[in-house]
PyMOL commands that place a pseudoatom at each C-alpha (Angstrom):
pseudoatom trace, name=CA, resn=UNK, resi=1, chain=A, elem=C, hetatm=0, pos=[-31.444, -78.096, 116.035]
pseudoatom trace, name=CA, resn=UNK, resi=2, chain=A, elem=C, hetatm=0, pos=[-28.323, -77.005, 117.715]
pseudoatom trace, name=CA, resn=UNK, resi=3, chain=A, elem=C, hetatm=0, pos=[-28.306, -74.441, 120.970]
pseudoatom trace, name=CA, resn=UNK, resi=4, chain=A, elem=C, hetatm=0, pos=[-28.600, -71.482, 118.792]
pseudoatom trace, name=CA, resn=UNK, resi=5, chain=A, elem=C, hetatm=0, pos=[-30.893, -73.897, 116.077]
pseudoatom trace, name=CA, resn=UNK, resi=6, chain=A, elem=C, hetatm=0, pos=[-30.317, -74.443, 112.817]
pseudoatom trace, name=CA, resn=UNK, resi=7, chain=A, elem=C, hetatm=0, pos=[-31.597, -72.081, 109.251]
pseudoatom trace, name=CA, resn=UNK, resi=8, chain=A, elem=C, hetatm=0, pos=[-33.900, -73.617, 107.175]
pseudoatom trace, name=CA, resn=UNK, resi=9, chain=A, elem=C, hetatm=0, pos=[-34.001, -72.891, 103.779]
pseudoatom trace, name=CA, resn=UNK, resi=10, chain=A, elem=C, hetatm=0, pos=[-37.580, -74.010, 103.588]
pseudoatom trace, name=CA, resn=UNK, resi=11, chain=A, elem=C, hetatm=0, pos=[-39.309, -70.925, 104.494]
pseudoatom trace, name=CA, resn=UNK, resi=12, chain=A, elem=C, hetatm=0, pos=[-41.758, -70.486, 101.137]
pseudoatom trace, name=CA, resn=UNK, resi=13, chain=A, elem=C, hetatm=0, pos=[-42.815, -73.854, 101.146]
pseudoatom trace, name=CA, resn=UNK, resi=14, chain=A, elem=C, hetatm=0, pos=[-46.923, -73.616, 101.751]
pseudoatom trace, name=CA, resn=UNK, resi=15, chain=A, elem=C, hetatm=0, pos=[-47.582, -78.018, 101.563]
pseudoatom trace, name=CA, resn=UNK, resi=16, chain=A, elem=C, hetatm=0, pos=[-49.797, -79.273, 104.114]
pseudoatom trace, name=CA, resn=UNK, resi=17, chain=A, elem=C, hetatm=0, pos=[-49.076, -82.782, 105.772]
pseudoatom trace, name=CA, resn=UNK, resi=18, chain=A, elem=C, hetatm=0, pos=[-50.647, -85.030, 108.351]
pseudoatom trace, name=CA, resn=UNK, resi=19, chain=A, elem=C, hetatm=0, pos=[-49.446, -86.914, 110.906]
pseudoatom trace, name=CA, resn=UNK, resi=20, chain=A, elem=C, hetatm=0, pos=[-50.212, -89.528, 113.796]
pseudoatom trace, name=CA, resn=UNK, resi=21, chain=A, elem=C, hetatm=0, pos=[-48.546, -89.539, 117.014]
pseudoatom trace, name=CA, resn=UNK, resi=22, chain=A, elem=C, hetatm=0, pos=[-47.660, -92.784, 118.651]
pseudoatom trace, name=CA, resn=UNK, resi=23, chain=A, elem=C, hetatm=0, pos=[-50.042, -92.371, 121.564]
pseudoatom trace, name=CA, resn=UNK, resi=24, chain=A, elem=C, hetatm=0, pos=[-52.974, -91.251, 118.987]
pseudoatom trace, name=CA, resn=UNK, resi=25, chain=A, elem=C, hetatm=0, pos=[-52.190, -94.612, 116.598]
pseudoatom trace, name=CA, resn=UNK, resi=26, chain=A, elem=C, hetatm=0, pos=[-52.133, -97.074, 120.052]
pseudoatom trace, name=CA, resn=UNK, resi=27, chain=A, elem=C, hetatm=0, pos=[-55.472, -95.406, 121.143]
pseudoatom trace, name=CA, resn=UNK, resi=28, chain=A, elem=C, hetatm=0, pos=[-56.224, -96.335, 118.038]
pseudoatom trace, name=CA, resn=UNK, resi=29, chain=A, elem=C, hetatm=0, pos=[-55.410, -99.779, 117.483]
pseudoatom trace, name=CA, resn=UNK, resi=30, chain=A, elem=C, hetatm=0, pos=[-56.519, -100.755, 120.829]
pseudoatom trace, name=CA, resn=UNK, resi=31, chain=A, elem=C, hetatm=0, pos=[-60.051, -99.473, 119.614]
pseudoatom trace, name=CA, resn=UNK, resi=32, chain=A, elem=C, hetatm=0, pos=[-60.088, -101.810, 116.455]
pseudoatom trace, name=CA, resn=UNK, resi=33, chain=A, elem=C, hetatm=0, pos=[-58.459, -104.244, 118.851]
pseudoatom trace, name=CA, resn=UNK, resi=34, chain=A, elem=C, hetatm=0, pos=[-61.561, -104.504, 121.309]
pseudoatom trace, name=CA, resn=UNK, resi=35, chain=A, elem=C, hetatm=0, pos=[-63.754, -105.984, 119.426]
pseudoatom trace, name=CA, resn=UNK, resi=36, chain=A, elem=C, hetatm=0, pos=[-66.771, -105.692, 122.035]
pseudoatom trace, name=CA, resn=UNK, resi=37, chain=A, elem=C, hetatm=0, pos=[-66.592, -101.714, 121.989]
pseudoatom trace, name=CA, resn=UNK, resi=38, chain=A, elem=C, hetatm=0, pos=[-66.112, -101.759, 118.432]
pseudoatom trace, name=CA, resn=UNK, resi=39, chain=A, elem=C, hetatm=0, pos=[-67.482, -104.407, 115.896]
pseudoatom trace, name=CA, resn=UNK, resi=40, chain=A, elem=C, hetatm=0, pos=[-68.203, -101.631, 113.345]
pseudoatom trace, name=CA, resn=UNK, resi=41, chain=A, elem=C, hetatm=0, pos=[-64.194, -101.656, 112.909]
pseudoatom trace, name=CA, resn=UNK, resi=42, chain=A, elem=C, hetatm=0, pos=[-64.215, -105.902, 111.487]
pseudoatom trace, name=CA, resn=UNK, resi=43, chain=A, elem=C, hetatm=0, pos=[-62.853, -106.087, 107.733]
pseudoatom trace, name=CA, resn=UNK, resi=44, chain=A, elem=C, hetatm=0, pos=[-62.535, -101.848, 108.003]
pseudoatom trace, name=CA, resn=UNK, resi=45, chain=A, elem=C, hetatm=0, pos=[-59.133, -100.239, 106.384]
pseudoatom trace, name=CA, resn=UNK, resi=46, chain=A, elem=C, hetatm=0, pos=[-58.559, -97.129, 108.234]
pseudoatom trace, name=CA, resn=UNK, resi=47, chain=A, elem=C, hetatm=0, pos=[-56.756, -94.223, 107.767]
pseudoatom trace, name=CA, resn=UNK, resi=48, chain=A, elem=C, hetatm=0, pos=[-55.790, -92.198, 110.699]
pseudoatom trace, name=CA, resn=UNK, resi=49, chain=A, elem=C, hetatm=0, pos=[-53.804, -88.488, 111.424]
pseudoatom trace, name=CA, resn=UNK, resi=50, chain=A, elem=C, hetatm=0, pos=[-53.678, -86.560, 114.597]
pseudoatom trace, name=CA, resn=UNK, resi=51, chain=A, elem=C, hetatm=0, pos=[-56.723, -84.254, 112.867]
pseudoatom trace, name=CA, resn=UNK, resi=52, chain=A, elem=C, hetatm=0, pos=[-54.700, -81.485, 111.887]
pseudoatom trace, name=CA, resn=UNK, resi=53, chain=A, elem=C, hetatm=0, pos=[-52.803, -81.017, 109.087]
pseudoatom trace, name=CA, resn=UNK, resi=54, chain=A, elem=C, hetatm=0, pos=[-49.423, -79.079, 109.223]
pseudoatom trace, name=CA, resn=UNK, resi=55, chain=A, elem=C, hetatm=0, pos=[-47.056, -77.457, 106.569]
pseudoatom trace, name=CA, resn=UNK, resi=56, chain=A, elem=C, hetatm=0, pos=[-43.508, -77.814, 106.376]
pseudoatom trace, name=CA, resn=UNK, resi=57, chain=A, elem=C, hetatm=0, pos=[-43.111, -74.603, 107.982]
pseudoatom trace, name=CA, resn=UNK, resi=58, chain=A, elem=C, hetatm=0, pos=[-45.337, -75.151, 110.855]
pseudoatom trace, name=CA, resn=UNK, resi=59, chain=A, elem=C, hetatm=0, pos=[-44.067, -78.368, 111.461]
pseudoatom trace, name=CA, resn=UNK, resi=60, chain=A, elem=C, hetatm=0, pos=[-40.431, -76.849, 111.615]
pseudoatom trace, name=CA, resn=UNK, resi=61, chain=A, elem=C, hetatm=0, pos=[-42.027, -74.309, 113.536]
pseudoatom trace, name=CA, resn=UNK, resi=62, chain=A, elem=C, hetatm=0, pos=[-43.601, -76.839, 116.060]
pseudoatom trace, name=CA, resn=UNK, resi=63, chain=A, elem=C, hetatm=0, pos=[-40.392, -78.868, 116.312]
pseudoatom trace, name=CA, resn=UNK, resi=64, chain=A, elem=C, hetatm=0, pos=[-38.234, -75.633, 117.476]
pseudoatom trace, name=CA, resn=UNK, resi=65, chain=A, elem=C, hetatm=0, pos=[-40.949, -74.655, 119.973]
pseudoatom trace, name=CA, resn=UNK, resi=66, chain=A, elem=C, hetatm=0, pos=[-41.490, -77.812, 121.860]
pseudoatom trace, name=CA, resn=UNK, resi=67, chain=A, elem=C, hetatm=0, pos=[-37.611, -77.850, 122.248]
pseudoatom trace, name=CA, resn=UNK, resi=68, chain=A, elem=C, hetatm=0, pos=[-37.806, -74.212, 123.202]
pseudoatom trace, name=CA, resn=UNK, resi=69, chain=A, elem=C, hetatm=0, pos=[-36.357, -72.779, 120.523]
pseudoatom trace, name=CA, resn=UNK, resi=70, chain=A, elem=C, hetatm=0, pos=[-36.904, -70.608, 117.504]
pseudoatom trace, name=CA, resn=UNK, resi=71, chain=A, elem=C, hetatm=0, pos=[-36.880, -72.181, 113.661]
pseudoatom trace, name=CA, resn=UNK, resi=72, chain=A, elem=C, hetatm=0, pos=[-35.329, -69.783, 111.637]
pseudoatom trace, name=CA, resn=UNK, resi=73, chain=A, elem=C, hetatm=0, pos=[-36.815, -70.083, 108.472]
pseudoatom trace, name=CA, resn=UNK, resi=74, chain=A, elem=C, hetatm=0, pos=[-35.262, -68.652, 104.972]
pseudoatom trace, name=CA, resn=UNK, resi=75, chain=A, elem=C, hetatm=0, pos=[-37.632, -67.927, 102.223]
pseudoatom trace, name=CA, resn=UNK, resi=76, chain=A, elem=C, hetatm=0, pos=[-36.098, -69.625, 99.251]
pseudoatom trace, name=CA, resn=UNK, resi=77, chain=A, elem=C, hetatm=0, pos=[-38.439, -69.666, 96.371]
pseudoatom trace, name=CA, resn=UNK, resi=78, chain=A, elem=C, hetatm=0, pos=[-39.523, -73.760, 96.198]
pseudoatom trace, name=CA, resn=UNK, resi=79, chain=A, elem=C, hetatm=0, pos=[-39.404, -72.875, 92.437]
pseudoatom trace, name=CA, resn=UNK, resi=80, chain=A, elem=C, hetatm=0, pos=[-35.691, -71.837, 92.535]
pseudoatom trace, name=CA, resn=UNK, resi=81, chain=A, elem=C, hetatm=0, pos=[-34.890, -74.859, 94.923]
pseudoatom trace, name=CA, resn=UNK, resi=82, chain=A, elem=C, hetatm=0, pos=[-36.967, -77.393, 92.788]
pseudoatom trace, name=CA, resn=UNK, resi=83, chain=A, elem=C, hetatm=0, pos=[-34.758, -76.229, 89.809]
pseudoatom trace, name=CA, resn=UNK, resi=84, chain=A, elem=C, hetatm=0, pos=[-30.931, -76.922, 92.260]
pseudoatom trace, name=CA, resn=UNK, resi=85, chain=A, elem=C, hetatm=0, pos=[-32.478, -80.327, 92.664]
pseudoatom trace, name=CA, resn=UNK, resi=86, chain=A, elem=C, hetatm=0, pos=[-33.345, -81.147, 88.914]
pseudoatom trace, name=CA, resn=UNK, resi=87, chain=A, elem=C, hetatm=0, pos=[-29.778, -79.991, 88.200]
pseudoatom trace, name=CA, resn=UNK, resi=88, chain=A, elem=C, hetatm=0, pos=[-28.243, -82.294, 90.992]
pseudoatom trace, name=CA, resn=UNK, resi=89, chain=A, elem=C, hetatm=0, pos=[-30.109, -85.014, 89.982]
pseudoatom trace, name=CA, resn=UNK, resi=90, chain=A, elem=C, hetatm=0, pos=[-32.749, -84.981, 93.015]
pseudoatom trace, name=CA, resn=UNK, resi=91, chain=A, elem=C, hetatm=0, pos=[-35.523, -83.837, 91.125]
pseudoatom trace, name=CA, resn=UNK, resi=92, chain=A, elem=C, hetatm=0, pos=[-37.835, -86.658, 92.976]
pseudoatom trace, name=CA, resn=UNK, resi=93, chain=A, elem=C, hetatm=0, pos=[-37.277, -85.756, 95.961]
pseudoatom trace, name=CA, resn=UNK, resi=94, chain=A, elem=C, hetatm=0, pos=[-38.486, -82.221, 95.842]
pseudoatom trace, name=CA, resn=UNK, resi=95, chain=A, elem=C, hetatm=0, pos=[-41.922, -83.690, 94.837]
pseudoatom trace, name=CA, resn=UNK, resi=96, chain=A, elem=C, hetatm=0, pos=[-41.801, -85.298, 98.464]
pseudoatom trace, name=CA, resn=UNK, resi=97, chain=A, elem=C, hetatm=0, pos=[-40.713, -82.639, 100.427]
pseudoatom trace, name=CA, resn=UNK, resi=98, chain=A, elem=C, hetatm=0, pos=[-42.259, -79.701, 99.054]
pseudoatom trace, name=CA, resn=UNK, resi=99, chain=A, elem=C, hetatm=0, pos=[-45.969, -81.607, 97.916]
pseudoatom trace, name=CA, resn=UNK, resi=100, chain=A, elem=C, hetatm=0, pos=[-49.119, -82.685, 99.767]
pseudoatom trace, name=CA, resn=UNK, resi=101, chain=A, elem=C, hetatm=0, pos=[-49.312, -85.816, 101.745]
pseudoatom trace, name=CA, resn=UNK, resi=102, chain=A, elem=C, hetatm=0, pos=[-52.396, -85.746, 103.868]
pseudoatom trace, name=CA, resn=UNK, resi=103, chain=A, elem=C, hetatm=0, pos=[-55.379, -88.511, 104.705]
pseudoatom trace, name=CA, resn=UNK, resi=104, chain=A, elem=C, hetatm=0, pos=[-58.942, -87.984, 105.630]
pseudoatom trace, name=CA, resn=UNK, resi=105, chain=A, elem=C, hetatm=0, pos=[-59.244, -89.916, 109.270]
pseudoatom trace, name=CA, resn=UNK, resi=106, chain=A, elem=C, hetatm=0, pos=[-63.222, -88.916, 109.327]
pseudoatom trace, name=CA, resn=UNK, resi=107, chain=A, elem=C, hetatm=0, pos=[-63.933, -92.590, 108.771]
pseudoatom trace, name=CA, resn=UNK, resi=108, chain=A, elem=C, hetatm=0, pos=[-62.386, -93.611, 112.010]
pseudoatom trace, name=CA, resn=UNK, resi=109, chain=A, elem=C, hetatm=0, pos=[-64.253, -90.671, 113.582]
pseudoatom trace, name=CA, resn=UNK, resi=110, chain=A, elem=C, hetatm=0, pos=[-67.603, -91.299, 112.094]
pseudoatom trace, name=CA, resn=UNK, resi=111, chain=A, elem=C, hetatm=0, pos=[-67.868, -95.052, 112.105]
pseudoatom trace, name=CA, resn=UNK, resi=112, chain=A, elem=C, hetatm=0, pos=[-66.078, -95.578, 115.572]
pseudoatom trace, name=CA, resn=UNK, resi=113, chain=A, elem=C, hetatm=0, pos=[-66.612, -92.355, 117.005]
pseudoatom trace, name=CA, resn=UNK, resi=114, chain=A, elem=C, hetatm=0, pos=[-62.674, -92.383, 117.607]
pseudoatom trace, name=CA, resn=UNK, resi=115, chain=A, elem=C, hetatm=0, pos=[-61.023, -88.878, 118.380]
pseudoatom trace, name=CA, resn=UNK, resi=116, chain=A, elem=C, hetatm=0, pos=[-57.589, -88.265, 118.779]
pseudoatom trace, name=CA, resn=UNK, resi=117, chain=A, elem=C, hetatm=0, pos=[-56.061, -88.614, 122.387]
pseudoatom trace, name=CA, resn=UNK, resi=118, chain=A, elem=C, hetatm=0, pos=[-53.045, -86.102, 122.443]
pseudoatom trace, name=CA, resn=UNK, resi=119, chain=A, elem=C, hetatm=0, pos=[-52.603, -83.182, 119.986]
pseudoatom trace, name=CA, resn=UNK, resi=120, chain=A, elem=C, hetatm=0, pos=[-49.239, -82.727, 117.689]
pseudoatom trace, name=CA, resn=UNK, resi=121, chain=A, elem=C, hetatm=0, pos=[-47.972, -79.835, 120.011]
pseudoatom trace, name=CA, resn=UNK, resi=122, chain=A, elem=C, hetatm=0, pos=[-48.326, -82.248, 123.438]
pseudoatom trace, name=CA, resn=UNK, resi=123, chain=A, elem=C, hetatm=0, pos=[-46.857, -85.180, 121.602]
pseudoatom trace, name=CA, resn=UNK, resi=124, chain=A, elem=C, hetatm=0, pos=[-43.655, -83.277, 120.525]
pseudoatom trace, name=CA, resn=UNK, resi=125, chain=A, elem=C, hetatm=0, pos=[-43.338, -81.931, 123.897]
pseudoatom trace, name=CA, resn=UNK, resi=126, chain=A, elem=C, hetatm=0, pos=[-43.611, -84.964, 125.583]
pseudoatom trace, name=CA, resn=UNK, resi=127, chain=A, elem=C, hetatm=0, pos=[-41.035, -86.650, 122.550]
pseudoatom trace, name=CA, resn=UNK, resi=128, chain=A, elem=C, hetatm=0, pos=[-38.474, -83.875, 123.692]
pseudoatom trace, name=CA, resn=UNK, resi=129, chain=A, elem=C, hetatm=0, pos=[-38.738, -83.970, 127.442]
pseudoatom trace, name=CA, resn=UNK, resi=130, chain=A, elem=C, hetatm=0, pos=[-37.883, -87.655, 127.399]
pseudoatom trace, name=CA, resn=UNK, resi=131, chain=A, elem=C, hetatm=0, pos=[-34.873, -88.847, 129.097]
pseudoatom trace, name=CA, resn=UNK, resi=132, chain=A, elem=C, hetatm=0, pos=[-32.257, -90.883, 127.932]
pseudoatom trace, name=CA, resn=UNK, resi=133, chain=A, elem=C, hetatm=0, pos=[-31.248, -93.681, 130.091]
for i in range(1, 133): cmd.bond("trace and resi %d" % i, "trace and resi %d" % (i + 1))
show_as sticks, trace
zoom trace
């Protein structure tokens, strides 16, 4: 997002999505990792997500904050936008940005007790305050 930020015309799309931030998925791994604190996590697949699940929208909104700015959001209808793409031959990728894409992590939490270390508001602050070198 520039100085000012940038529009986005995704402002009627209601998906929800989850994510993992880095420090959350190391915390993780270094669980399954340590075999003496947890042998309940042997032979185990494992989904994994920071716990709570965002929309497009709130992740836009999220993004903008962290930065300390405001996402301004247009309300295109996804219906009208989903259409643009068919036309342009896209139509696949409106299926991926405007649909659901979200995992259930309560195995980890059950079975290993894990919770997630950071939350996805303190991870995308800390991801903007870096420095580059």
């Amino acid at each position: 997002m520039g100085a000012q930020g940038h529009a986005f015309a995704l402002g009627a799309v209601h998906n929800q999505r989850s994510f993992v931030a880095l420090e959350n998925l190391v915390d993780f791994i270094a669980l399954c990792a340590d075999s003496a604190r947890s042998p309940k996590a042997a032979n185990q697949i494992f989904l994994i997500s920071d716990g709570h699940d965002v929309s497009t929208i709130e992740l836009l909104r999220k993004v903008a904050h962290a930065q300390g700015r405001t996402a301004r959001l247009i309300p295109v209808p996804v219906g009208l936008m989903k259409f643009s793409a068919r036309v342009l031959g896209k139509g696949a990728v409106t299926d991926r940005l405007f649909g659901n894409l979200q995992v259930d992590s309560s195995k980890a939490q059950e079975l290993l007790s894990w919770q997630p270390v950071v939350t996805m508001d303190e991870a995308l602050v800390r991801m903007f305050n870096v420095k580059a070198d």
